[in-house]
Z-matrix of the N, CA and C atoms (Angstrom, degrees):
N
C 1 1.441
C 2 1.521 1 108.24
N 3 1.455 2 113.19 1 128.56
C 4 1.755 3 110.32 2 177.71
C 5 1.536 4 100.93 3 -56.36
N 6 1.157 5 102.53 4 153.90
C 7 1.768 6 100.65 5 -169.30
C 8 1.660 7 89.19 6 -105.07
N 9 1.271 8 133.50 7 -0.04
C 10 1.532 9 96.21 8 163.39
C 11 1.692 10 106.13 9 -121.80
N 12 1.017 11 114.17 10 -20.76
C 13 1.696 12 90.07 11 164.87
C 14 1.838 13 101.30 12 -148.11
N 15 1.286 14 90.01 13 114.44
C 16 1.669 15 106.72 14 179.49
C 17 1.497 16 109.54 15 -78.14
N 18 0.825 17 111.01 16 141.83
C 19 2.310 18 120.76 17 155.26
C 20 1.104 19 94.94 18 -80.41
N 21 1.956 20 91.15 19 128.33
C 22 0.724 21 99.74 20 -177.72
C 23 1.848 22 107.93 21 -138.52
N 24 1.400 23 135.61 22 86.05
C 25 1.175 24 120.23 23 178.97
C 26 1.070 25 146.72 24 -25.19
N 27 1.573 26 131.65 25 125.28
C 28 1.461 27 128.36 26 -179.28
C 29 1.243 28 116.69 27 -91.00
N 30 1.773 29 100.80 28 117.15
C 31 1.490 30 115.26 29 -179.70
C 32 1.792 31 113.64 30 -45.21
N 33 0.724 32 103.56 31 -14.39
C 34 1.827 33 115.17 32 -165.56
C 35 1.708 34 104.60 33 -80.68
N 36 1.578 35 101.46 34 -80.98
C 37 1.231 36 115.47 35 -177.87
C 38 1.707 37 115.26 36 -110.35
N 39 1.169 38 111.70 37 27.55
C 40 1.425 39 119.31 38 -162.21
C 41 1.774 40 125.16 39 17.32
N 42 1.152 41 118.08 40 38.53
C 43 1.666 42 122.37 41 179.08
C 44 1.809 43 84.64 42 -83.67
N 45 1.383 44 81.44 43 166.92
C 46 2.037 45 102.07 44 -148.26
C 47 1.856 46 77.95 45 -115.42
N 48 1.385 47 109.19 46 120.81
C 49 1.593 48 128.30 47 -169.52
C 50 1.609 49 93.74 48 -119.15
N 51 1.628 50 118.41 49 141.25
C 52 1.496 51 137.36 50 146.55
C 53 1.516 52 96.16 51 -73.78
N 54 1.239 53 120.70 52 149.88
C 55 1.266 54 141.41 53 154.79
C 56 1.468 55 130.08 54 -148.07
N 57 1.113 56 141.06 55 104.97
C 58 1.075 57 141.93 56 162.50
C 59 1.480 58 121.14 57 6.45
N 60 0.993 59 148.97 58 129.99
C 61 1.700 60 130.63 59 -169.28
C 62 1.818 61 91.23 60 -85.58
N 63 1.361 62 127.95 61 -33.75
C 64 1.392 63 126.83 62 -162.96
C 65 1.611 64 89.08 63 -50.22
N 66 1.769 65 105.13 64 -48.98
C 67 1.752 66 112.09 65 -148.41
C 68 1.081 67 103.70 66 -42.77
N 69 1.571 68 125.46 67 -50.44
C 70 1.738 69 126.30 68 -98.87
C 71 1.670 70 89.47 69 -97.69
N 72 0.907 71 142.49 70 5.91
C 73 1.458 72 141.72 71 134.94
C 74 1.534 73 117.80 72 -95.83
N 75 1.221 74 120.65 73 38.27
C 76 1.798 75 122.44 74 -173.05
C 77 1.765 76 97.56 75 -138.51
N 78 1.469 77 132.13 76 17.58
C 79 0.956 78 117.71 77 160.39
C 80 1.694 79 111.76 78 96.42
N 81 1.561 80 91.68 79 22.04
C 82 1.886 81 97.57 80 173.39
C 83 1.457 82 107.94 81 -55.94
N 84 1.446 83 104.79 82 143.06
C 85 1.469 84 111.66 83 168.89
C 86 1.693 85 102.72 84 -125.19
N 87 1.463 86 87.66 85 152.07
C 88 1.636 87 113.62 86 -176.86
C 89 2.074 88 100.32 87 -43.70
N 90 1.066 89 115.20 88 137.13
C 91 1.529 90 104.69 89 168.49
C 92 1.303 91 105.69 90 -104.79
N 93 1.113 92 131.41 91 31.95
C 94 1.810 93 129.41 92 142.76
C 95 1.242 94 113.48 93 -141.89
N 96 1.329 95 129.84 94 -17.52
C 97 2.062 96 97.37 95 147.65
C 98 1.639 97 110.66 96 -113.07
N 99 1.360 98 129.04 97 21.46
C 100 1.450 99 124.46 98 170.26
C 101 1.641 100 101.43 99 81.88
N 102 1.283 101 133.95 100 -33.42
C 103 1.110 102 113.81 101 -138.07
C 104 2.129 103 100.92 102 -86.92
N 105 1.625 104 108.36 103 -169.14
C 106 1.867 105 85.00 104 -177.45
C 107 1.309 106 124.48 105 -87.67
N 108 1.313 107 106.39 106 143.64
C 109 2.080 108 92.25 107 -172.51
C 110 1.392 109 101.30 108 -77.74
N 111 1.332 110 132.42 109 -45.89
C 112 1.748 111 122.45 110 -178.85
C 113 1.776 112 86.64 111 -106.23
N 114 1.887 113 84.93 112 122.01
C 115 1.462 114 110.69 113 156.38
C 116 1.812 115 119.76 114 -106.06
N 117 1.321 116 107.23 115 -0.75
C 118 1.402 117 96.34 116 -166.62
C 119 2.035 118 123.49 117 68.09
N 120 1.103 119 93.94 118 21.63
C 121 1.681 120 102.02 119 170.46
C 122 1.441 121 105.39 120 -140.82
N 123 1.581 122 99.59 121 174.72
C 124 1.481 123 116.45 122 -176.93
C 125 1.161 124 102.95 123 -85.52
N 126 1.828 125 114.67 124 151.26
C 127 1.283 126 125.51 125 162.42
C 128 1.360 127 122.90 126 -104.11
N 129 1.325 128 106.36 127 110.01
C 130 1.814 129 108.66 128 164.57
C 131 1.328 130 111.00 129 -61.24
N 132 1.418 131 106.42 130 132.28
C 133 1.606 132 123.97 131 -171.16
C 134 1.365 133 112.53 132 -156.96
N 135 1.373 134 97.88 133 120.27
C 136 1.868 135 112.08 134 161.95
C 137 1.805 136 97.73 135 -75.57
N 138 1.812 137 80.03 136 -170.16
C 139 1.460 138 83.53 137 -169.79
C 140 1.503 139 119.65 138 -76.09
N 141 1.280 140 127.54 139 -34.55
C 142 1.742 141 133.16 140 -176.00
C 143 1.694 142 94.10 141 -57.55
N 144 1.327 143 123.07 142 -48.57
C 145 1.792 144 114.49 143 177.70
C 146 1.398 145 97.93 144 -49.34
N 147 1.605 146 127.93 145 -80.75
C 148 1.379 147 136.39 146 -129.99
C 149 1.362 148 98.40 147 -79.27
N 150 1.484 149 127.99 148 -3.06
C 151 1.569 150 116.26 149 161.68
C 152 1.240 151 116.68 150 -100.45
N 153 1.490 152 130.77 151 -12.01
C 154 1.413 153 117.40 152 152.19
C 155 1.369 154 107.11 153 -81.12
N 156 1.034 155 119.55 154 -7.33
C 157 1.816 156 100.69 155 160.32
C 158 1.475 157 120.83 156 -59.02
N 159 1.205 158 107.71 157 -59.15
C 160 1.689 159 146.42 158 -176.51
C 161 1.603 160 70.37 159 -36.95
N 162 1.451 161 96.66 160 -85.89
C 163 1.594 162 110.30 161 -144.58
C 164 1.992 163 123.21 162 -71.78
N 165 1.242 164 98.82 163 13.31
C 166 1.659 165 112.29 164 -166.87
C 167 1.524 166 112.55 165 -142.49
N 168 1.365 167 120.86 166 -29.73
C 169 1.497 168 120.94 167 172.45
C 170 1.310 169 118.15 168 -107.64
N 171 1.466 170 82.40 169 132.89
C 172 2.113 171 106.90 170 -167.19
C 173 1.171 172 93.86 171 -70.67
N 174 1.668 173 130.94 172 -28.62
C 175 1.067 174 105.41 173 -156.96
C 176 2.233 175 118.04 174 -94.62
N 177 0.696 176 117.82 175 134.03
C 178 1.707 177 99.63 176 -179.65
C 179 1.449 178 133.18 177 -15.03
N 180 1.339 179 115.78 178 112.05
C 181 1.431 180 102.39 179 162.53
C 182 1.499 181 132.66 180 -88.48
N 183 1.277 182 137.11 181 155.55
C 184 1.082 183 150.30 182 140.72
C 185 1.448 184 121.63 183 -95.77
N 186 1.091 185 105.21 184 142.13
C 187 1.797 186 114.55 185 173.94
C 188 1.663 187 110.04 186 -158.58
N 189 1.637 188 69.16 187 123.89
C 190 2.260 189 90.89 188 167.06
C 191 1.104 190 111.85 189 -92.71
N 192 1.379 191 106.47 190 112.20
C 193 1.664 192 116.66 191 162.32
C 194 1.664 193 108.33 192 -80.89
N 195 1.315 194 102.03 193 125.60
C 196 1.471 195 113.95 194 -172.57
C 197 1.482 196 115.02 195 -152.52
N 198 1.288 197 106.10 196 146.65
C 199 2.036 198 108.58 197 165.80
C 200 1.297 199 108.28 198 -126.36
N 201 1.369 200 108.31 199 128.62
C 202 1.563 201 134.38 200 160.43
C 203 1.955 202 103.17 201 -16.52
N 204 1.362 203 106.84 202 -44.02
C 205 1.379 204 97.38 203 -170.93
C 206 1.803 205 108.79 204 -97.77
N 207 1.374 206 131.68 205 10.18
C 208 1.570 207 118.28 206 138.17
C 209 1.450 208 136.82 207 -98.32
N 210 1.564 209 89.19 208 134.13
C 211 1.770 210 98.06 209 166.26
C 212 1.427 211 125.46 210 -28.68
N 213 0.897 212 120.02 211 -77.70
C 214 1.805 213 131.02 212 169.43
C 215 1.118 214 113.87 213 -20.08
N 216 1.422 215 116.45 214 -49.67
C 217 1.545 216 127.96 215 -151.18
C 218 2.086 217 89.84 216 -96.33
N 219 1.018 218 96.87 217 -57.58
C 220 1.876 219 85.45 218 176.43
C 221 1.778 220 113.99 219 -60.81
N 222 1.306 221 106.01 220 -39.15
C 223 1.830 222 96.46 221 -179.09
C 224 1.674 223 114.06 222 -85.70
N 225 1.302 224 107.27 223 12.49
C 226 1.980 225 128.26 224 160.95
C 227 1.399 226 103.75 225 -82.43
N 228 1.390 227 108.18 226 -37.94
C 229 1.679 228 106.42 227 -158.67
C 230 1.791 229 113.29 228 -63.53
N 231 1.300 230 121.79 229 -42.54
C 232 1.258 231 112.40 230 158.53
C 233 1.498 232 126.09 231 -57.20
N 234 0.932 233 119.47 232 -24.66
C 235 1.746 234 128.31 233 172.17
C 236 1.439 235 110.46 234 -70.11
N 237 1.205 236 110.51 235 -40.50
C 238 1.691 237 117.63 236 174.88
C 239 1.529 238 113.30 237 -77.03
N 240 1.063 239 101.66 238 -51.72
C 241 2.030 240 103.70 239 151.41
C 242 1.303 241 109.12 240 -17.66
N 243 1.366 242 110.20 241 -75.34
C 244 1.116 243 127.72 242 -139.95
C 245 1.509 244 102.70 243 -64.97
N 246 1.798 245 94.73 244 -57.16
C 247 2.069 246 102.61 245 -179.63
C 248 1.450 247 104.88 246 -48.59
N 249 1.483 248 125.61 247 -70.87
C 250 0.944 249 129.85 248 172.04
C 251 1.694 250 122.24 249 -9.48
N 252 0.669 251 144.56 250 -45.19
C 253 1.598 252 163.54 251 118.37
C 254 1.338 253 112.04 252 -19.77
N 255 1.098 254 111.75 253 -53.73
C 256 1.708 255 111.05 254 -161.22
C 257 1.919 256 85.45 255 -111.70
N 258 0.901 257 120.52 256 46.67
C 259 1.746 258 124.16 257 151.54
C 260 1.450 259 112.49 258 -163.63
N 261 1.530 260 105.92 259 8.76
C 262 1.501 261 102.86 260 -171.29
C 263 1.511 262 120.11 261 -61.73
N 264 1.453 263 121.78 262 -8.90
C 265 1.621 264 105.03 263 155.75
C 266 1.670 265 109.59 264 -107.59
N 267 1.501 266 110.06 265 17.39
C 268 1.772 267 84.57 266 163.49
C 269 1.446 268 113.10 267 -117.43
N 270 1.324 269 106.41 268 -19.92
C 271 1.703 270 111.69 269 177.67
C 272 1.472 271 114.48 270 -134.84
N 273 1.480 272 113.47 271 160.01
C 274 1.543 273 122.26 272 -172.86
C 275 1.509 274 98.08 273 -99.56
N 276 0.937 275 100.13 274 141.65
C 277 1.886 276 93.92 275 179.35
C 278 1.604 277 99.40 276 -117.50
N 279 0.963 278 132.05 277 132.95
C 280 1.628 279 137.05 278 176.45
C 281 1.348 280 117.39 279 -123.29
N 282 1.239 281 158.24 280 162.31
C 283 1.743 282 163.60 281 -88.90
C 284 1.677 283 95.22 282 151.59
N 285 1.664 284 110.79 283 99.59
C 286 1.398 285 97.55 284 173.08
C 287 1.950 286 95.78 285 -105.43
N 288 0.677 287 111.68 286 148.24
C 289 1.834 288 114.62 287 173.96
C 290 1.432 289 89.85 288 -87.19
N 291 0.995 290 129.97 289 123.82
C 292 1.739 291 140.58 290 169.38
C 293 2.093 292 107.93 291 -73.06
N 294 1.586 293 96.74 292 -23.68
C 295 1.446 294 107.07 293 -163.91
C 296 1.362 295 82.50 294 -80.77
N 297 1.425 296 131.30 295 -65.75
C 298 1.866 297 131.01 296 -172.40
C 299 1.115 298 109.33 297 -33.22
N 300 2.077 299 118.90 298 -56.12
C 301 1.294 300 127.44 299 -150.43
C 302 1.253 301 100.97 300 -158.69
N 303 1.929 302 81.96 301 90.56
C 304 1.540 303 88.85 302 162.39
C 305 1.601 304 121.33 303 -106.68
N 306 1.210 305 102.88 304 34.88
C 307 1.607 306 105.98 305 -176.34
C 308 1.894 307 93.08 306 -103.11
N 309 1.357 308 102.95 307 -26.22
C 310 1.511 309 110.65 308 166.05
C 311 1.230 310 102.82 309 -63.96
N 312 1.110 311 125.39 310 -82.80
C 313 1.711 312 125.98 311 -179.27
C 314 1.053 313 115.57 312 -36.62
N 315 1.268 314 134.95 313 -39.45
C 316 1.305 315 130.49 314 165.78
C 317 1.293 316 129.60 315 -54.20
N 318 0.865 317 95.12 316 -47.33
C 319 1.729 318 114.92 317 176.79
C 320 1.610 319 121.37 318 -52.19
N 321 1.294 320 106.60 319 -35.80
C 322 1.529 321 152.14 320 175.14
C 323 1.341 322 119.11 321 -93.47
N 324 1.412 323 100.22 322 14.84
C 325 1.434 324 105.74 323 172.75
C 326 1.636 325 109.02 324 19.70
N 327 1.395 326 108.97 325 77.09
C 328 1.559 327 123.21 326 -177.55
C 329 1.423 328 112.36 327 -98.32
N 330 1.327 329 146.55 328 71.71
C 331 1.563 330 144.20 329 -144.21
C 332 1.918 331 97.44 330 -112.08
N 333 1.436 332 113.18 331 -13.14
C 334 1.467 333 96.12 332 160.33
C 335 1.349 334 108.70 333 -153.87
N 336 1.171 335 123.94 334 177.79
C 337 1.358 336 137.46 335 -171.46
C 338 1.068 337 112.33 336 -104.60
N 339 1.575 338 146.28 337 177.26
C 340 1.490 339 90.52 338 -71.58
C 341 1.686 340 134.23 339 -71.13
N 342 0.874 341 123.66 340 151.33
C 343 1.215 342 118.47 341 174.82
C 344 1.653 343 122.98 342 -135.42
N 345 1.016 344 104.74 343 129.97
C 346 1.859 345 128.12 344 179.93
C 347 1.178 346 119.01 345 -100.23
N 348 1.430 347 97.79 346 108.90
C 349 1.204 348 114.85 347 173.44
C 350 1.721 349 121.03 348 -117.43
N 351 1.865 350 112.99 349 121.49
C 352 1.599 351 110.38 350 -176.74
C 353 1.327 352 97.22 351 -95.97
N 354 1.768 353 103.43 352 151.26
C 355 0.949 354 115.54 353 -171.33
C 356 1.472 355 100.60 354 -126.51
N 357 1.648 356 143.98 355 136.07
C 358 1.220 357 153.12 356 -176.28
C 359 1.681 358 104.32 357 -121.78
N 360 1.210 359 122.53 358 122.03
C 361 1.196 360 108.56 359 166.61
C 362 1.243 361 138.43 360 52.39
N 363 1.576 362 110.48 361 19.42
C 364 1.411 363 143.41 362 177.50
C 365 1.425 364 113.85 363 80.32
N 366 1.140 365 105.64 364 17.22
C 367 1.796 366 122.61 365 -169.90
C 368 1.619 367 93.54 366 -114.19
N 369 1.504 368 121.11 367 126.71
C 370 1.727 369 126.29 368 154.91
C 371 1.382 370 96.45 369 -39.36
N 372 1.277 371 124.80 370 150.34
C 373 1.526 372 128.47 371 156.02
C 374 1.371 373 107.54 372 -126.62
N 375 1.279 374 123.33 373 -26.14
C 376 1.945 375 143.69 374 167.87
C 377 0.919 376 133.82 375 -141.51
N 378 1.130 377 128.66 376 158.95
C 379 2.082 378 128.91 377 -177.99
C 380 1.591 379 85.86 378 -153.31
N 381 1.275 380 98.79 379 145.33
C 382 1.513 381 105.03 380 152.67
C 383 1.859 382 87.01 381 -156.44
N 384 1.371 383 104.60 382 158.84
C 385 1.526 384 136.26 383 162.16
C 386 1.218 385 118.33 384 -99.82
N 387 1.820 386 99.26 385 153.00
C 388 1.420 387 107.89 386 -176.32
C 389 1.289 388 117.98 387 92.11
N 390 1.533 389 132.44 388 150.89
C 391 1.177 390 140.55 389 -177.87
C 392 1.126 391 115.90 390 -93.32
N 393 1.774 392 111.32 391 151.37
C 394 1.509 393 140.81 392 -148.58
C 395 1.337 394 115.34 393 -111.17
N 396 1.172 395 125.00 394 165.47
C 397 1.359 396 128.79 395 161.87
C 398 1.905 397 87.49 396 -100.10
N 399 1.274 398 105.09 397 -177.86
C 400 0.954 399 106.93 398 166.43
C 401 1.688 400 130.01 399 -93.86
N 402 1.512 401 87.31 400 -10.26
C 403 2.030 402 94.51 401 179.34
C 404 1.145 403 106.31 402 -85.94
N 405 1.513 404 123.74 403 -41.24
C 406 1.358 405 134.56 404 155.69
C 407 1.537 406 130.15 405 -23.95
N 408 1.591 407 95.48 406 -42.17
C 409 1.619 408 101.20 407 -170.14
C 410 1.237 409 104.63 408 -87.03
N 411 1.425 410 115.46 409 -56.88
C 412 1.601 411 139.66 410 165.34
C 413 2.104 412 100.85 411 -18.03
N 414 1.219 413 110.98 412 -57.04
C 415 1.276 414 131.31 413 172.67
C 416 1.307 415 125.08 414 -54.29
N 417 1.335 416 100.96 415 -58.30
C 418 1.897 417 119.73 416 167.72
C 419 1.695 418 97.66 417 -49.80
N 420 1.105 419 105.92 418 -64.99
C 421 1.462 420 103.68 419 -179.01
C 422 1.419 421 132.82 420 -50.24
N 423 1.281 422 121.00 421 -70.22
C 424 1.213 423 105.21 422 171.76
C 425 1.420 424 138.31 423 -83.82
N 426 1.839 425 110.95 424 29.21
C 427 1.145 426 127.80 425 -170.86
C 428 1.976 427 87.21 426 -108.40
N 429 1.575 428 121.78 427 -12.67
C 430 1.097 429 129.40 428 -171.22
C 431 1.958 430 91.46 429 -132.49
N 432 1.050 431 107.18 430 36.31
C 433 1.809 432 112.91 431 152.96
C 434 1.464 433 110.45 432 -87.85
């Protein structure tokens, strides 16, 4: 990531923003729909979002592959809340539905639920399976920055 002004995608309308690295916890807004680029939550994303993520934000991604119909993956979802928040200026956290897009999951060789996968520079750098606490994940993560 350029260390003084990263791209950074807008969760909203996804246009590809410079930002200051000081800002990006100071309340940056998108410069073509206004609205904030780091909210501190997860982004639900099909596939046309989660590859301009991949392919446009400096900053790290994460993504939970998950379906509406497992346990694991819904009693994670507050834990992913939670990181999401507590990494919102070092990593993007994204929500793929495996049930929407499984040609994504596939692709991603996705064989259980949930599963986390970081992404650096549009390159995997980690995966692990199975559900998190949230200090746990928070941990996983930037022990795999």
């Amino acid at each position: 990531m350029p260390a003084d002004t990263p791209q950074v995608v807008c969760p909203h309308c996804q246009a590809v923003n410079r930002v200051p690295a000081h800002r990006l916890g100071d309340g940056a807004r998108c410069g073509k729909c206004r609205e904030p680029l780091i909210e501190g939550k997860a982004i639900p994303t099909g596939a046309p979002v989660f590859e301009r993520h991949l392919a446009n934000d400096d900053l790290p991604v994460l993504v939970d592959f998950w379906a509406p119909w497992c346990g694991p993956c819904r009693s994670m979802a507050p834990a992913f809340e939670a990181t999401a928040k507590a990494l919102m200026t070092e990593a993007r956290l994204l929500k793929v539905n495996t049930e929407d897009e499984q040609a994504l999951a596939g692709r991603y060789n996705i064989r259980s639920i949930p599963t986390l996968v970081l992404f650096r520079g549009g390159r995997e750098v980690a995966r692990i399976s199975g559900a998190m606490d949230a200090t746990r994940l928070a941990a996983w993560t930037r022990e795999n920055l």
